[in-house]
Structures are given as structure tokens and as C-alpha cells.
N, CA, C and O atoms as a printed pandas DataFrame, in Angstrom:
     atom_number atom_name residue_name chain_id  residue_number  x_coord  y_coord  z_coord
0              1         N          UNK        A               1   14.856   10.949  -29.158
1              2        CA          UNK        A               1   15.379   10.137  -28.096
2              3         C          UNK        A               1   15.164    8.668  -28.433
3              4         O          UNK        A               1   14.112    8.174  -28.839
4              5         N          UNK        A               2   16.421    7.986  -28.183
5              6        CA          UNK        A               2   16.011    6.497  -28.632
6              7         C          UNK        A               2   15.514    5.784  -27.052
7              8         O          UNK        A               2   15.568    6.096  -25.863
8              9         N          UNK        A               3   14.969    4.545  -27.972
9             10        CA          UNK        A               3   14.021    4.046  -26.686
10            11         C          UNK        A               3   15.047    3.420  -25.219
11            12         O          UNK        A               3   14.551    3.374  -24.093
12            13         N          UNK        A               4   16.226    3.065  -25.452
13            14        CA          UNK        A               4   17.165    2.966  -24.412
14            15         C          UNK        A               4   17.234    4.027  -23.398
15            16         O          UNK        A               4   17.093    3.898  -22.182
16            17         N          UNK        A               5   17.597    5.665  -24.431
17            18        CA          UNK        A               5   17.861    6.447  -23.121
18            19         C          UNK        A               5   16.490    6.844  -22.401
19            20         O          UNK        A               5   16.468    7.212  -21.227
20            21         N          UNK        A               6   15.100    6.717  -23.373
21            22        CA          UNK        A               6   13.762    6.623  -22.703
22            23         C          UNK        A               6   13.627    6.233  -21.391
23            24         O          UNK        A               6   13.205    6.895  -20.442
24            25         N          UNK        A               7   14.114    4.835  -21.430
25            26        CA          UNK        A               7   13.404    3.565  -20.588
26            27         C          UNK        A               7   14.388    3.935  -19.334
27            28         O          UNK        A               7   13.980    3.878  -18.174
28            29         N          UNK        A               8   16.039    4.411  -19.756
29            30        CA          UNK        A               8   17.007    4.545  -18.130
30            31         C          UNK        A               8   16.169    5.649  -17.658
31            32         O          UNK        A               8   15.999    5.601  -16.440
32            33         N          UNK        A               9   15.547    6.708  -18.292
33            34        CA          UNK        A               9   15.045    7.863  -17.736
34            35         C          UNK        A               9   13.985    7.744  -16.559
35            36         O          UNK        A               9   13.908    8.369  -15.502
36            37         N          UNK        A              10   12.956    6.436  -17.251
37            38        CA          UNK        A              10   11.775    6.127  -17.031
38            39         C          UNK        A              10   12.479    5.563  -15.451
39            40         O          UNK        A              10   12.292    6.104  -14.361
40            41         N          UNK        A              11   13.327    4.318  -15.727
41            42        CA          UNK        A              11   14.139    3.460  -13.990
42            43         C          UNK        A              11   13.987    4.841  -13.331
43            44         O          UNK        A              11   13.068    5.192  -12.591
44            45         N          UNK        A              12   15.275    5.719  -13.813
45            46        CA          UNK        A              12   15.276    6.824  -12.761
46            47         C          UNK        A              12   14.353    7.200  -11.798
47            48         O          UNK        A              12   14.607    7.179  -10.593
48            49         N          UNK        A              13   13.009    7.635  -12.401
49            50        CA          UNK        A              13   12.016    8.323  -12.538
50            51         C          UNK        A              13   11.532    7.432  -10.958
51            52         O          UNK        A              13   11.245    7.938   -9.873
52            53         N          UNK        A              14   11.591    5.810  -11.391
53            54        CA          UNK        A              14   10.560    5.242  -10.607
54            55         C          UNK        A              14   11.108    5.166   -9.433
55            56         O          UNK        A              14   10.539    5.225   -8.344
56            57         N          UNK        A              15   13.035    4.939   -9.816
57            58        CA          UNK        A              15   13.815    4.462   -8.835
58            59         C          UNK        A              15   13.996    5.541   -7.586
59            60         O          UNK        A              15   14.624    5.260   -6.565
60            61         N          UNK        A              16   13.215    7.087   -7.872
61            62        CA          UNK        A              16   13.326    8.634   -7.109
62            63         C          UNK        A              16   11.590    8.553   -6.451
63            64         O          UNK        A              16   10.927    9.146   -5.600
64            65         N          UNK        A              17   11.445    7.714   -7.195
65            66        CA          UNK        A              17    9.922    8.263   -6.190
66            67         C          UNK        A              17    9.502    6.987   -5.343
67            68         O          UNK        A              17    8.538    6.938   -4.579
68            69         N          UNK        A              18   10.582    5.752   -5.673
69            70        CA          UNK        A              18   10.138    4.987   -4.862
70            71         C          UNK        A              18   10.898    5.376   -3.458
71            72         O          UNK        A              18   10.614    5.194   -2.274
72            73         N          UNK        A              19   11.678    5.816   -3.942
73            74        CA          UNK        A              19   12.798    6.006   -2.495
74            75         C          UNK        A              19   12.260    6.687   -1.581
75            76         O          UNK        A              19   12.440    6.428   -0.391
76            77         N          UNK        A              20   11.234    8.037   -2.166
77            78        CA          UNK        A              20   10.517    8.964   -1.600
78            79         C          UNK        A              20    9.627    8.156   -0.893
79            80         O          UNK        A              20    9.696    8.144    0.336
80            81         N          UNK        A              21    8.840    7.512   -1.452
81            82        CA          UNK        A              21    8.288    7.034   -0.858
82            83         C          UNK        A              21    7.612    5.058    0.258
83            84         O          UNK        A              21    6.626    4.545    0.788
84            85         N          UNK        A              22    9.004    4.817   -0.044
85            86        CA          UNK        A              22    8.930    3.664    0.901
86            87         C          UNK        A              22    9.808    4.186    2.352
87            88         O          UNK        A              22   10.998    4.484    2.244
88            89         N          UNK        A              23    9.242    4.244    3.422
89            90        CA          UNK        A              23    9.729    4.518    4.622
90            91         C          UNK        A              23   11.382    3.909    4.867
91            92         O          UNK        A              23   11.971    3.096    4.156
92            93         N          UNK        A              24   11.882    4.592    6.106
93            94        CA          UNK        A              24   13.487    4.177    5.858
94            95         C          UNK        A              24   13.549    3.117    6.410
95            96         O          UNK        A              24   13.770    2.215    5.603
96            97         N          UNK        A              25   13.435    2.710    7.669
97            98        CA          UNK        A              25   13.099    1.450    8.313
98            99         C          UNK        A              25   12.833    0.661    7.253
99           100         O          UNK        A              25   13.891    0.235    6.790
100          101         N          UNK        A              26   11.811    0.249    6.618
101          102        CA          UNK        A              26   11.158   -0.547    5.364
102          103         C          UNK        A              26   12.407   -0.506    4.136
103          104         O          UNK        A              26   12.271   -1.422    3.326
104          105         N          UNK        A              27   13.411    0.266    3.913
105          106        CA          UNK        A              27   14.045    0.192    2.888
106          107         C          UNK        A              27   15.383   -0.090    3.438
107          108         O          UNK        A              27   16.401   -0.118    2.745
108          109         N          UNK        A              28   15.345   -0.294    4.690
109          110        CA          UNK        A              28   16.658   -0.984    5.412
110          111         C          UNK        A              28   16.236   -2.694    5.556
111          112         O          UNK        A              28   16.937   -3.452    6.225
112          113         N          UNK        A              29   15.352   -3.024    5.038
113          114        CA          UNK        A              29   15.221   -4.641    5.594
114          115         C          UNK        A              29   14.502   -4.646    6.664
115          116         O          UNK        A              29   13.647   -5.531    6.625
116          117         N          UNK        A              30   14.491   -3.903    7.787
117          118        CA          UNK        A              30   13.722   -4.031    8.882
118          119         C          UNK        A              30   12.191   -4.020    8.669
119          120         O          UNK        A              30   11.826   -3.303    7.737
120          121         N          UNK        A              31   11.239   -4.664    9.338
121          122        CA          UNK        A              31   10.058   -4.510    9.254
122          123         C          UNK        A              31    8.774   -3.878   10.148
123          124         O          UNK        A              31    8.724   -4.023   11.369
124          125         N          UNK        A              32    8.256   -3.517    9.762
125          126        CA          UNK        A              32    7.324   -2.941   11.062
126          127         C          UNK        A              32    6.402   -3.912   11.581
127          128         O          UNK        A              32    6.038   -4.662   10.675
128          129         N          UNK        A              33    5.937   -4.158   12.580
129          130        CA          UNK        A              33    4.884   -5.338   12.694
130          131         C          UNK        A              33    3.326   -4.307   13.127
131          132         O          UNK        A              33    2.120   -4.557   13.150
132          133         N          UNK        A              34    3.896   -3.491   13.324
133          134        CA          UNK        A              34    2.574   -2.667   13.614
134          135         C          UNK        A              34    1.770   -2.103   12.355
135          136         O          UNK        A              34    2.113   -1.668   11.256
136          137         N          UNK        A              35    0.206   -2.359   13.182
137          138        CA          UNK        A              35   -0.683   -2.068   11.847
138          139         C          UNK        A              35   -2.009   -0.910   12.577
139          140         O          UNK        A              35   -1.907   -0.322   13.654
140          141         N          UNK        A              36   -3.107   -0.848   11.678
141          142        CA          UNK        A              36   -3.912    0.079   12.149
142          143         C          UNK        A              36   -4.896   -0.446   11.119
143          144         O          UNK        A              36   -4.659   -0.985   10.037
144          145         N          UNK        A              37   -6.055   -0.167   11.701
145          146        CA          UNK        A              37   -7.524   -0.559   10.916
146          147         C          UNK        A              37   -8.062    0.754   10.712
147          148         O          UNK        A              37   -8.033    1.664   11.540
148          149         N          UNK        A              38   -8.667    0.808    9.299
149          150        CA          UNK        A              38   -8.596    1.653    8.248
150          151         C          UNK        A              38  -10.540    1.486    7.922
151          152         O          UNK        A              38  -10.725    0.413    7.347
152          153         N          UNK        A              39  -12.116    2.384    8.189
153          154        CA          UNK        A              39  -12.874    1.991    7.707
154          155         C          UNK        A              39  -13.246    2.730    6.589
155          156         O          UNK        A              39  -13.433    3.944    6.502
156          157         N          UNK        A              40  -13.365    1.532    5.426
157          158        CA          UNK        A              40  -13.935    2.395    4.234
158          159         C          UNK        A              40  -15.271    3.101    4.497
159          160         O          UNK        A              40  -15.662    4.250    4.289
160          161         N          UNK        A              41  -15.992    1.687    5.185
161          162        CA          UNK        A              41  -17.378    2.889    5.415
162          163         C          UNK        A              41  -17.776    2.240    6.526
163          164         O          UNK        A              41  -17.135    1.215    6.761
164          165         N          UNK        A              42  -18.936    2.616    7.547
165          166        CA          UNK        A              42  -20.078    2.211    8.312
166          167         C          UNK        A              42  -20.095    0.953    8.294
167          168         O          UNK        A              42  -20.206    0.948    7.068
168          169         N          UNK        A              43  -20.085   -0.216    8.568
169          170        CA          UNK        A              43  -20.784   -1.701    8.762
170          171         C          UNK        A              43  -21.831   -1.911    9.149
171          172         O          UNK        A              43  -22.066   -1.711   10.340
172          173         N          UNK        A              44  -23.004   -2.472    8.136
173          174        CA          UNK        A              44  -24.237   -2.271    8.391
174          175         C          UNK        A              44  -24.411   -3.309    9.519
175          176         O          UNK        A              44  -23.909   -4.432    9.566
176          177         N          UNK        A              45  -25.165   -2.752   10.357
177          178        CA          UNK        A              45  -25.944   -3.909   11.538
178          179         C          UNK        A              45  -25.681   -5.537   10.826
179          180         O          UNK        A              45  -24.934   -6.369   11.340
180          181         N          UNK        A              46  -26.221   -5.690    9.952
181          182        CA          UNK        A              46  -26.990   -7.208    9.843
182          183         C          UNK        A              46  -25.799   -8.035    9.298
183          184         O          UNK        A              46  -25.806   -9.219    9.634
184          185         N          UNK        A              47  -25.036   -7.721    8.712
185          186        CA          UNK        A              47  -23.675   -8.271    8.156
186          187         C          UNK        A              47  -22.348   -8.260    8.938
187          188         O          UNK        A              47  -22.245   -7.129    9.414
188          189         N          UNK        A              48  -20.994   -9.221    9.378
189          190        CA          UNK        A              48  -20.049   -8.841    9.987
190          191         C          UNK        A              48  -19.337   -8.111    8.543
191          192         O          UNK        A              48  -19.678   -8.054    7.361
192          193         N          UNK        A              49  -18.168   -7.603    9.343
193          194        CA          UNK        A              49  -17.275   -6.739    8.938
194          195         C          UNK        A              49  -16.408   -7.911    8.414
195          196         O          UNK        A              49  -16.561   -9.029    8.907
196          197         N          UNK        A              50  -15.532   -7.701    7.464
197          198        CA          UNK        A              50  -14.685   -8.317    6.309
198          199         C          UNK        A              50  -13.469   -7.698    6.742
199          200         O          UNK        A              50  -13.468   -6.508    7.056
200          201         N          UNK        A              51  -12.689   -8.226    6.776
201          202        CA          UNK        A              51  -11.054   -7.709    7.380
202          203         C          UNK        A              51  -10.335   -8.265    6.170
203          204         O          UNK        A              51  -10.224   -9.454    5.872
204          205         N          UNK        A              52   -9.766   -6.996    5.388
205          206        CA          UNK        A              52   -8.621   -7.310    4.402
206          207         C          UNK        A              52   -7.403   -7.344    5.184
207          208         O          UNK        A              52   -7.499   -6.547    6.117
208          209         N          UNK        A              53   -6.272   -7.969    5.170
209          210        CA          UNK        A              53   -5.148   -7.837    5.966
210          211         C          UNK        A              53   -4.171   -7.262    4.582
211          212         O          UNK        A              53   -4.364   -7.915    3.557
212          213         N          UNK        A              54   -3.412   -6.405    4.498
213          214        CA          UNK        A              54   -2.585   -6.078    3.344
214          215         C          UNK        A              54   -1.148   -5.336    4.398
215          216         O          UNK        A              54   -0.435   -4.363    4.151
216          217         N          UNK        A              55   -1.151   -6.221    5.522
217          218        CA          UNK        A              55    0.169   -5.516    6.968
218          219         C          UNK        A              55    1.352   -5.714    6.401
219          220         O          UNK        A              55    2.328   -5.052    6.755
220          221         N          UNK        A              56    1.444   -6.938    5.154
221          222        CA          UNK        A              56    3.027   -7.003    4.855
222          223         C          UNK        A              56    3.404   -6.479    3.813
223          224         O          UNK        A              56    4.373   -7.015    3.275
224          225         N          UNK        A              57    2.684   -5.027    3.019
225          226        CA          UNK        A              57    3.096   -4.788    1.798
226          227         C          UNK        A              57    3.401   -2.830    2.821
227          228         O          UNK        A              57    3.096   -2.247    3.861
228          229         N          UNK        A              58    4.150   -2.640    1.586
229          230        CA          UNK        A              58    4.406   -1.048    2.038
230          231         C          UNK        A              58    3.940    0.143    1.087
231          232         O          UNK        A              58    4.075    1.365    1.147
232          233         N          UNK        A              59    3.434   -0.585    0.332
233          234        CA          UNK        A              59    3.101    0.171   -0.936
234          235         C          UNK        A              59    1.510   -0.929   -1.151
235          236         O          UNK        A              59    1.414   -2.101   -1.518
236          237         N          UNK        A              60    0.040    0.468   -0.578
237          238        CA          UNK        A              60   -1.123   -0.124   -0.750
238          239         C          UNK        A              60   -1.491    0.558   -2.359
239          240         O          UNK        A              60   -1.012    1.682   -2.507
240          241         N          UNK        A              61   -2.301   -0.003   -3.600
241          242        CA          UNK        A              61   -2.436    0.315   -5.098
242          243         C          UNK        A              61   -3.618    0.017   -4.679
243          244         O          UNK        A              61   -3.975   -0.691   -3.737
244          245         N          UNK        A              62   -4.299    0.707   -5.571
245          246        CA          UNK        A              62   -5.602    0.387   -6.248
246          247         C          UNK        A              62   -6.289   -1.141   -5.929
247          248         O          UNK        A              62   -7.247   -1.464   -5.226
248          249         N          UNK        A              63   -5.878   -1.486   -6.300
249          250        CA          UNK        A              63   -5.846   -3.306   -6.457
250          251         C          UNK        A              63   -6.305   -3.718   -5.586
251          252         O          UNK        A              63   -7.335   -4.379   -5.714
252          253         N          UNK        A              64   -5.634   -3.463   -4.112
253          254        CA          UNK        A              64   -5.627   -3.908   -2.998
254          255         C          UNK        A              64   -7.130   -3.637   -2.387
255          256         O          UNK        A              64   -7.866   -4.533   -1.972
256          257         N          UNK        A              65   -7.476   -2.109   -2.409
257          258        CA          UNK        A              65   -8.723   -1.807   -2.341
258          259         C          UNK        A              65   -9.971   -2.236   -3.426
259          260         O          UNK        A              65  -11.159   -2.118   -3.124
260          261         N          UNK        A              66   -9.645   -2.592   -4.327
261          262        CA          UNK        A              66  -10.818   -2.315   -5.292
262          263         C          UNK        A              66  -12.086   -3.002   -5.021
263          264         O          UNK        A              66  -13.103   -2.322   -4.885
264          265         N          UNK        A              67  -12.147   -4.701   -4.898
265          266        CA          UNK        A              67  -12.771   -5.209   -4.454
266          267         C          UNK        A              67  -13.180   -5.209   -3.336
267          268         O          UNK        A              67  -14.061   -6.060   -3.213
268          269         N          UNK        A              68  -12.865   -4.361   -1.918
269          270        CA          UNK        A              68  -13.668   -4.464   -0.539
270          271         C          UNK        A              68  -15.138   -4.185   -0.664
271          272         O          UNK        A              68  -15.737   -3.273   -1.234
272          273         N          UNK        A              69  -15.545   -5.193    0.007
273          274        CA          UNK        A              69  -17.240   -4.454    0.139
274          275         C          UNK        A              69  -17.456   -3.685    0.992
275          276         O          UNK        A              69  -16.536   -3.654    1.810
276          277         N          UNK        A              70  -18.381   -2.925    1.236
277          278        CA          UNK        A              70  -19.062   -1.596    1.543
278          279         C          UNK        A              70  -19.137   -1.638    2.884
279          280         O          UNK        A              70  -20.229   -2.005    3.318
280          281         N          UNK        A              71  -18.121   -1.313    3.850
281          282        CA          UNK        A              71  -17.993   -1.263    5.858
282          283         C          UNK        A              71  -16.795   -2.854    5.517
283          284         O          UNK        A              71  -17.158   -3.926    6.003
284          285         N          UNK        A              72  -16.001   -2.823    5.023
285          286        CA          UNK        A              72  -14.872   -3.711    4.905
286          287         C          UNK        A              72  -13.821   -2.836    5.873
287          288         O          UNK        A              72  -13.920   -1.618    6.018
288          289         N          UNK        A              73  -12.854   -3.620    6.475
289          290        CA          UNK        A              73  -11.564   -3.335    7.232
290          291         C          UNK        A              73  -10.361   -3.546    6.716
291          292         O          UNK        A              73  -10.005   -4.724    6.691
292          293         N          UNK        A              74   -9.511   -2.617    6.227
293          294        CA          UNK        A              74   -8.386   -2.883    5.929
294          295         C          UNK        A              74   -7.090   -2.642    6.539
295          296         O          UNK        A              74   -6.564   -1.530    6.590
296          297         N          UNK        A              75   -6.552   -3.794    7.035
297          298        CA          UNK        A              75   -5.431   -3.386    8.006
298          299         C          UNK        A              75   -4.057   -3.404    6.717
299          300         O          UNK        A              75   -3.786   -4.085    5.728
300          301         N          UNK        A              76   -3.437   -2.181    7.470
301          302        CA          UNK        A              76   -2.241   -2.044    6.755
302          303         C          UNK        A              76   -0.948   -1.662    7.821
303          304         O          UNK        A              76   -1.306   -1.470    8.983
304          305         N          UNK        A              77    0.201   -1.560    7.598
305          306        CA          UNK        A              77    1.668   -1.762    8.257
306          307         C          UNK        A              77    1.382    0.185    8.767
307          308         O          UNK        A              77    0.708    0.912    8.036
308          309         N          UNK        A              78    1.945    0.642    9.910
309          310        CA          UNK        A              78    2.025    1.920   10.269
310          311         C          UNK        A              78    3.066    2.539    9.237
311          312         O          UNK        A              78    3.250    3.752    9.342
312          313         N          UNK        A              79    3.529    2.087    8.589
313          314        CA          UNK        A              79    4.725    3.178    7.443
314          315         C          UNK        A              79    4.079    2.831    6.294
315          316         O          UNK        A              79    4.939    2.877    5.415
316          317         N          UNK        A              80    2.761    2.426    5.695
317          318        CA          UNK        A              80    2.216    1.982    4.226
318          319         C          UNK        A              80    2.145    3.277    3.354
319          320         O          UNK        A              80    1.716    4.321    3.844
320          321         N          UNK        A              81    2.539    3.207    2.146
321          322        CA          UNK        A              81    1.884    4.210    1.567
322          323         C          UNK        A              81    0.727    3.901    0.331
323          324         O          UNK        A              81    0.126    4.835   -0.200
């Protein structure tokens, strides 16, 4: 297989699972404004709580989480995946 018909395979690939998975509302332009708070863990007494806001993406990665500290809040959009 040459690397052209590879790479259309590969679009395909991403272009079927994104569809799957970005909500329909969200893939019409419309937006959701509604969100929901998400706890990674417990918030210890002596420290406040850290609020990540990530409400305007629809697609949460790795990334987004990696750095929260330990009883952090992450608000995300009600259709996120």
C-alpha cells in the first residue's frame, strides 16, 4: 500500500469515529452552555478546591486532565466526550 492510499484510509478512520463521537447538536454549530462538575477525588479540608473549566471543548484528552491536583474540579459541557 502506498503511503497516499494509507493516510485517505487513516482521514476515514478518524473522520467515522469523530462523527461517532461528537454529539449532534455540537456537530450542527449549536452549542451547549450547560456543564456539570466532575470530582477527581475528595478535597482535603485545609486546601480550596481548583476548578479546571474545559465547558467549551467537546472532546476532553488526556491533556486536559493530566495536570489536576488531587480533589481538583473539572467542569465540562453536558455532551463532552
Amino acid at each position: 500500500m502506498d503511503d497516499n492510499t494509507t493516510r485517505d484510509r487513516i482521514r476515514a478512520l478518524v473522520r467515522d469515529v469523530l462523527d461517532k463521537a461528537i454529539p449532534n447538536d455540537a456537530a450542527s454549530g449549536s452549542s451547549s452552555t450547560s456543564s456539570r462538575f466532575i470530582d477527581t477525588a475528595p478535597a482535603p479540608s485545609s486546601s480550596a478546591t481548583v476548578t479546571a473549566d474545559e465547558s467549551s471543548k467537546t472532546v476532553i484528552t488526556e491533556d486536559d486532565v493530566r495536570d489536576l491536583d488531587l480533589g481538583s474540579v473539572l467542569r465540562i459541557a453536558e455532551g463532552a466526550r
